[in-house]
DSSP file (Angstrom, degrees, kcal/mol; ACC not computed):
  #  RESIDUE AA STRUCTURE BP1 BP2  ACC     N-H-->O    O-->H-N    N-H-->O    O-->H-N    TCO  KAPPA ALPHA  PHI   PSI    X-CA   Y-CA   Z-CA
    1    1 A X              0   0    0      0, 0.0     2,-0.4     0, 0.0    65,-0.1   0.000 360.0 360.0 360.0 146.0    0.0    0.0    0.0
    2    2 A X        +     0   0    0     63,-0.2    63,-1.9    68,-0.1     2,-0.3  -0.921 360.0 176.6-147.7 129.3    1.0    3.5   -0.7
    3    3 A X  B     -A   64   0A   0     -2,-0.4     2,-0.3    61,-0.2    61,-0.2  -0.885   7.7-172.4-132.5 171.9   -0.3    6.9   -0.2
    4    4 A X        -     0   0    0     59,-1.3     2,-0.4    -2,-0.3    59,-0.1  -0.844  22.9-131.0-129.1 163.1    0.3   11.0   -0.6
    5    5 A X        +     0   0    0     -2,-0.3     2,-0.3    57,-0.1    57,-0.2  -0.964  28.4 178.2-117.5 134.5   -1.1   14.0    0.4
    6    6 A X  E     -C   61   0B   0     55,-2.1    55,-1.1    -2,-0.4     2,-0.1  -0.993  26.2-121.6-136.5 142.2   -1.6   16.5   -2.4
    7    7 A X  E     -C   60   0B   0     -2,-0.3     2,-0.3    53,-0.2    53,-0.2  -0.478  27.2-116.8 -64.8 152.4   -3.3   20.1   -2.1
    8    8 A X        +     0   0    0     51,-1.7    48,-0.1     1,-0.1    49,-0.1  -0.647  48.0 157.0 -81.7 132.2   -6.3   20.9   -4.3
    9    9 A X        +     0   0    0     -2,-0.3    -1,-0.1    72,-0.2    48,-0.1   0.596  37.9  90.2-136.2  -1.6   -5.2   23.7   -6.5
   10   10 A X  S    S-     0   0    0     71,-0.1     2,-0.5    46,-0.1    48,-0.3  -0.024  79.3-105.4 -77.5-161.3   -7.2   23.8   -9.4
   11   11 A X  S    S+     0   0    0      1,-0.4    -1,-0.1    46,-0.1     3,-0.1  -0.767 110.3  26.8-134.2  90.9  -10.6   26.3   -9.0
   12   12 A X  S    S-     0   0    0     -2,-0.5    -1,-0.4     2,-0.0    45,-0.2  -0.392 108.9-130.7-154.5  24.9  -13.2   25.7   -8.6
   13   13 A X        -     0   0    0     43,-0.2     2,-0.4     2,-0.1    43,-0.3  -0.777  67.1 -21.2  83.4-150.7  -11.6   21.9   -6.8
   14   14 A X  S    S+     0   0    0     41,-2.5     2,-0.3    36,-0.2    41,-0.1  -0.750  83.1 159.8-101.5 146.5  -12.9   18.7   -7.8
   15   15 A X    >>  -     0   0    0     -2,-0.4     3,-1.2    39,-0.1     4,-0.9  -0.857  58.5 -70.7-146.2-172.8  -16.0   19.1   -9.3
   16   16 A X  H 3> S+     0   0    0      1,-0.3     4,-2.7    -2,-0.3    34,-0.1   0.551 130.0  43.8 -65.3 -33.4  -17.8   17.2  -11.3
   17   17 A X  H 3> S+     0   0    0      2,-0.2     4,-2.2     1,-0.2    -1,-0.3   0.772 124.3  45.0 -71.6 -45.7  -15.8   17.5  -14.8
   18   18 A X  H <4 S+     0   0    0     -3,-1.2     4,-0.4     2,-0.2    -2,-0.2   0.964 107.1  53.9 -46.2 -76.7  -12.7   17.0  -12.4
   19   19 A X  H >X S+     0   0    0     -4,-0.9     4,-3.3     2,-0.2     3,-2.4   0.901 111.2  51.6   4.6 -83.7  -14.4   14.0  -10.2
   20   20 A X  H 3X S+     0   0    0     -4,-2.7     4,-2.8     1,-0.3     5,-0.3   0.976 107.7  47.1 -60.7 -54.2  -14.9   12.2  -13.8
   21   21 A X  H 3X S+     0   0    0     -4,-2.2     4,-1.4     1,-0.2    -1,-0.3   0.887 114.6  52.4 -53.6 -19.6  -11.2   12.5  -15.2
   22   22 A X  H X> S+     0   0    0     -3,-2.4     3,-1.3    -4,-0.4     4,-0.9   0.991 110.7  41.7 -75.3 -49.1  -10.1   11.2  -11.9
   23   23 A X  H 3< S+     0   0    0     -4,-3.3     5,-0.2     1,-0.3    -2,-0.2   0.757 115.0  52.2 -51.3 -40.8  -12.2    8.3  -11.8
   24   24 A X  H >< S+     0   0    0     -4,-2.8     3,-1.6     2,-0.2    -1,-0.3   0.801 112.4  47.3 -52.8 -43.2  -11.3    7.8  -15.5
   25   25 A X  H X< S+     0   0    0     -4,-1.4     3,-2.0    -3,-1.3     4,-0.3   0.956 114.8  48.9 -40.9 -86.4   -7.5    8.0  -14.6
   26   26 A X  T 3< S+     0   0    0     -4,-0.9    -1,-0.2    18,-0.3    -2,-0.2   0.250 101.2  53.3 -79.7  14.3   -8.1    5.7  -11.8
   27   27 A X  T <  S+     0   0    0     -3,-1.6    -1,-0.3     1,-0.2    -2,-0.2   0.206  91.7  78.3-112.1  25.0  -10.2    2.6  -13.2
   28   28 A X  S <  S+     0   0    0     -3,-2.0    -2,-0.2    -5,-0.2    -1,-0.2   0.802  90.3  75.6 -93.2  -5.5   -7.3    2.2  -16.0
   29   29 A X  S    S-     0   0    0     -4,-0.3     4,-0.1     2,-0.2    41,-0.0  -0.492  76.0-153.8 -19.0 126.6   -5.8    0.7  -13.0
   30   30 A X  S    S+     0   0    0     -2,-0.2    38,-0.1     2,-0.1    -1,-0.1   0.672  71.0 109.8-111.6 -18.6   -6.8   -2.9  -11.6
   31   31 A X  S    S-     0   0    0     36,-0.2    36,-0.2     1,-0.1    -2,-0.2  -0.264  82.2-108.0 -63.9 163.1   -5.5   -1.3   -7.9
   32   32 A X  E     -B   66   0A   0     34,-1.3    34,-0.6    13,-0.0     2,-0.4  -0.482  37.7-168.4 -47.7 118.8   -7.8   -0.4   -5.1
   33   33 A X  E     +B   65   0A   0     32,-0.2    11,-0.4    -2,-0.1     2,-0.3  -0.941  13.9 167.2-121.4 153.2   -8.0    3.7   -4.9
   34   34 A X  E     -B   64   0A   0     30,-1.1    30,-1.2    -2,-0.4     2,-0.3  -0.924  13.1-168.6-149.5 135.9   -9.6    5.2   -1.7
   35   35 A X  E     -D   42   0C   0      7,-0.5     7,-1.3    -2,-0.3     2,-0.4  -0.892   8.9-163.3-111.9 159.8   -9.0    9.3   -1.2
   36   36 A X  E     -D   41   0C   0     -2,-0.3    26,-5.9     5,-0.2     2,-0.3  -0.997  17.6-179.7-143.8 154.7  -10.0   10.5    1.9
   37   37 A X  E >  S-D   40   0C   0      3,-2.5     3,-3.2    -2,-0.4    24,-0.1  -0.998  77.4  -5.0-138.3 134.8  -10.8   14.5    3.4
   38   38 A X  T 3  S-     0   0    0     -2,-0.3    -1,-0.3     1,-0.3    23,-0.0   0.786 131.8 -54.0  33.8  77.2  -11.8   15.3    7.2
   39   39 A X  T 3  S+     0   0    0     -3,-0.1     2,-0.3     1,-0.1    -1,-0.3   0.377 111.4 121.6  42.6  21.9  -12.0   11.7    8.0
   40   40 A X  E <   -D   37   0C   0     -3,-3.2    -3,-2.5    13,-0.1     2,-0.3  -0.966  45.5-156.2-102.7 135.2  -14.2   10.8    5.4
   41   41 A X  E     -D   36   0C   0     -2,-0.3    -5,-0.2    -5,-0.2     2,-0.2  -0.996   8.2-171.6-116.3 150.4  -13.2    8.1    2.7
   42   42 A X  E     -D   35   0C   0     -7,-1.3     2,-0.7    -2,-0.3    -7,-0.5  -0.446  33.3-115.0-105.5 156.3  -14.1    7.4   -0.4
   43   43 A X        -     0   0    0     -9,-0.2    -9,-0.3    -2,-0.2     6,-0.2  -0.947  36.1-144.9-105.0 120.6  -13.6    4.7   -3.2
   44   44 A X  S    S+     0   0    0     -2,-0.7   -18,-0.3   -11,-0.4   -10,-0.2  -0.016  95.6  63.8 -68.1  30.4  -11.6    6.9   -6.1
   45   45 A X  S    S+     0   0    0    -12,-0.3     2,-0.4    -2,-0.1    -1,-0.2  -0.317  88.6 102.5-127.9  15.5  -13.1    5.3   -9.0
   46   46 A X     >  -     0   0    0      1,-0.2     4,-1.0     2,-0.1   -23,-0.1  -0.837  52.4-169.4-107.0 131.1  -16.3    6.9   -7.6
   47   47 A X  H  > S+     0   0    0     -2,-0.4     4,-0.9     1,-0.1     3,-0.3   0.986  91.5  36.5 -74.3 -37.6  -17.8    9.9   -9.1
   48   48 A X  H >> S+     0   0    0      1,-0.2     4,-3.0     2,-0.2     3,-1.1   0.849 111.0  62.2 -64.3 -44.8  -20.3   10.8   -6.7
   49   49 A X  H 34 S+     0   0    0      1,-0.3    -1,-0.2    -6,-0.2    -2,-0.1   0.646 107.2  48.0 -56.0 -39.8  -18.0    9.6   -4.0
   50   50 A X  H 3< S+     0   0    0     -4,-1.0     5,-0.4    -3,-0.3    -1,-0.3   0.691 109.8  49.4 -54.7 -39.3  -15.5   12.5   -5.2
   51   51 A X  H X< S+     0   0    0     -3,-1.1     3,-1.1    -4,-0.9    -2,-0.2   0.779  98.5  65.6 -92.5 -32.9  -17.7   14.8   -5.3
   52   52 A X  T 3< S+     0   0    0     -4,-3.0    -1,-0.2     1,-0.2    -3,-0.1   0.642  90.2  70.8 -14.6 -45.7  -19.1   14.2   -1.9
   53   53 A X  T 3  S-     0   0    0     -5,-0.2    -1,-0.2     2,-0.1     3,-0.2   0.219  92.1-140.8 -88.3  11.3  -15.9   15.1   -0.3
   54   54 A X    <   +     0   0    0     -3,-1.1     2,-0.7     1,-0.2    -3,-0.1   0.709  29.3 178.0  21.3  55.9  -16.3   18.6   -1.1
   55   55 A X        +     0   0    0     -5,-0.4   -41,-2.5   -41,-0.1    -1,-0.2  -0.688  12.3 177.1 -87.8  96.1  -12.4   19.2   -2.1
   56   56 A X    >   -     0   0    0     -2,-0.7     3,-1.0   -43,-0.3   -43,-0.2  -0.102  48.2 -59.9 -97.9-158.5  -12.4   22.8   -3.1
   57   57 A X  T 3  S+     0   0    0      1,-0.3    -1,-0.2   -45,-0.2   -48,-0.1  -0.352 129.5  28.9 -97.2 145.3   -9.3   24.9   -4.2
   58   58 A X  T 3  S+     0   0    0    -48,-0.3    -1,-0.3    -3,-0.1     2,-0.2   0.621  90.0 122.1  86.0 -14.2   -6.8   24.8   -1.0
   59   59 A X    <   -     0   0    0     -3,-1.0   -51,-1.7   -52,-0.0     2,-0.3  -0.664  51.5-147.2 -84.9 148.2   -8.0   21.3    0.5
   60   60 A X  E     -C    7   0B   0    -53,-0.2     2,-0.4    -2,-0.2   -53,-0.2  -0.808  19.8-169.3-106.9 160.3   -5.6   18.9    0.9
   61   61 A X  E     -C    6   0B   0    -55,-1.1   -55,-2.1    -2,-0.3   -24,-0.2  -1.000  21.0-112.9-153.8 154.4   -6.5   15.1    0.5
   62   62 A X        -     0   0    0    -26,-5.9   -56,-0.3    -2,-0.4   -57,-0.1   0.022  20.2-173.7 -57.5-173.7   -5.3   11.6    1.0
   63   63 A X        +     0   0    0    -28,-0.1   -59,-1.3   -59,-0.1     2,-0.6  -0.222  13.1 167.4-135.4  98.7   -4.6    9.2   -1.8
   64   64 A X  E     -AB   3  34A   0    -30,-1.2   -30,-1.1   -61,-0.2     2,-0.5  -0.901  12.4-174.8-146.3 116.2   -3.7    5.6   -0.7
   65   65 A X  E     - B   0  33A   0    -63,-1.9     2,-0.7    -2,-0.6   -32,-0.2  -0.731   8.6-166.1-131.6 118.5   -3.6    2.9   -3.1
   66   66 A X  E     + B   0  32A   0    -34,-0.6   -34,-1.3    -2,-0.5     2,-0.3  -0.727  32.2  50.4-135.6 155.5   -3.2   -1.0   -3.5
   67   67 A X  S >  S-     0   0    0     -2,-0.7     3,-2.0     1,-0.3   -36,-0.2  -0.978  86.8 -34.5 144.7 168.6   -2.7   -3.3   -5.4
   68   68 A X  T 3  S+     0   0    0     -2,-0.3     2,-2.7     1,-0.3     3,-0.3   0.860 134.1  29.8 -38.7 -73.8   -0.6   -4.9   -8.1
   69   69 A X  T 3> S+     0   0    0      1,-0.2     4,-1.3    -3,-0.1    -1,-0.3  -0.147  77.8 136.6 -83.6  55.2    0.0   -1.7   -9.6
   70   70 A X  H <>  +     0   0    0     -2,-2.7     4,-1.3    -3,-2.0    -1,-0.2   0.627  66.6  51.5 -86.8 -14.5   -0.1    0.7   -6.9
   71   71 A X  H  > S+     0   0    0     -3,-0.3     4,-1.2     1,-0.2    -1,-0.2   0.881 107.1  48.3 -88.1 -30.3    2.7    2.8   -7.6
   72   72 A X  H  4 S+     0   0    0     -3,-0.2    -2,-0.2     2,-0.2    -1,-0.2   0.718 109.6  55.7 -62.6 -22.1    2.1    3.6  -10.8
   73   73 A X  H >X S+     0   0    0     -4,-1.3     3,-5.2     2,-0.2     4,-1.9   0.988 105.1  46.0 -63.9 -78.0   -1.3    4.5  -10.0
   74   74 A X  H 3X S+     0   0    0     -4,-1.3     4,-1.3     1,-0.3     5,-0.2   0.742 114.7  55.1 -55.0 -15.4   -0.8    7.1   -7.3
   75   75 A X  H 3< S+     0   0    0     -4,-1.2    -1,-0.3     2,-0.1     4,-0.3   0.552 106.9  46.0 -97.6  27.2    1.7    8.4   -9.5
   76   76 A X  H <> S+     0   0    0     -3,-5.2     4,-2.8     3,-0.1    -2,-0.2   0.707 116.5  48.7-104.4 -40.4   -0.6    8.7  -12.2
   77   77 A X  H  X S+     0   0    0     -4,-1.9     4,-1.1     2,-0.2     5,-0.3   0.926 109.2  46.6 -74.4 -63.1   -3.0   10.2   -9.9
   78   78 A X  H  X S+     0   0    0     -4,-1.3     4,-1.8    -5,-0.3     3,-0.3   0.914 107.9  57.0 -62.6 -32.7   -0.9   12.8   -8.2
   79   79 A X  H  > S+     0   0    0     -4,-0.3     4,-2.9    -5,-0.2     6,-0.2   0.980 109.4  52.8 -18.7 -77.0    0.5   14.0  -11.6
   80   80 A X  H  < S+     0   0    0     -4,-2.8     5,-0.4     2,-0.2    -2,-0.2   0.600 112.5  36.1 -37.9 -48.1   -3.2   14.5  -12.2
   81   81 A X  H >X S+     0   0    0     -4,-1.1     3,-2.1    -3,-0.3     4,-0.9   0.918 118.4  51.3 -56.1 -64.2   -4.3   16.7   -9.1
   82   82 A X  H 3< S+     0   0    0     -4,-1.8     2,-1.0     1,-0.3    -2,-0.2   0.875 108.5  54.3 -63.0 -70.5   -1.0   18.7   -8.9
   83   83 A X  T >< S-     0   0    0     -4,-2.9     3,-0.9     1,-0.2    -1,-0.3   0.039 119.3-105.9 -41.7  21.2   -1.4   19.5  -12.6
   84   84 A X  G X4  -     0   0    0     -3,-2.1     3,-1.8    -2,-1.0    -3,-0.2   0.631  68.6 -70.9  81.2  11.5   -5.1   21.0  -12.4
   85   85 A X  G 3< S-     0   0    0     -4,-0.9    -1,-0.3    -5,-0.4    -4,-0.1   0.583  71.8 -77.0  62.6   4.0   -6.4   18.1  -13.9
   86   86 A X  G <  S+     0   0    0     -3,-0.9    -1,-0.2    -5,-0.1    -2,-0.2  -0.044 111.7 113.0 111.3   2.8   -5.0   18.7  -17.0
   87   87 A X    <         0   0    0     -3,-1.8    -3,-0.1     1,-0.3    -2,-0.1   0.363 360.0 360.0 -85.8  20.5   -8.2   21.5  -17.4
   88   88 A X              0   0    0     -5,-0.3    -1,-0.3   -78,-0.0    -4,-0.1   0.001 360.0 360.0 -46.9 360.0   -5.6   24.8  -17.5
């Protein structure tokens, strides 16, 4: 298992459009992805689940993943937050 912390920086956070590229990002993956905010978690191939967590610009969240391919994942995934989600 492996996790990070990364800050939220794009604006408006994750919302929905966001939400969906992560999830997409994260089911091309066969590992487990979970994010968690204020002691809630989530499964990160969930949209709703994302969006739930009400991750606005400035929040930091977990990423923890595991599984066969767990490193590549969370670095596919943190790329992905820390770069805006590619939507700049």
């Amino acid at each position: 298992m492996v996790e990070t912390t990364v800050i939220i920086t794009s604006d408006p956070g994750v919302h929905l459009r966001a939400a969906a590229i992560f999830v997409r990002e994260a089911s091309r993956f066969k590992s487990d992805v979970l994010v968690m905010k204020d002691g809630i978690e989530v499964n990160g191939k969930s949209i709703l689940g994302l969006v739930s967590l009400v991750a606005e610009r400035g929040s930091s969240i977990r990423i923890r993943v595991k599984g066969v391919d767990e490193v590549e994942t969370l670095e596919t995934l943190t790329d992905l937050v820390k770069n805006k989600f590619y939507e700049d």
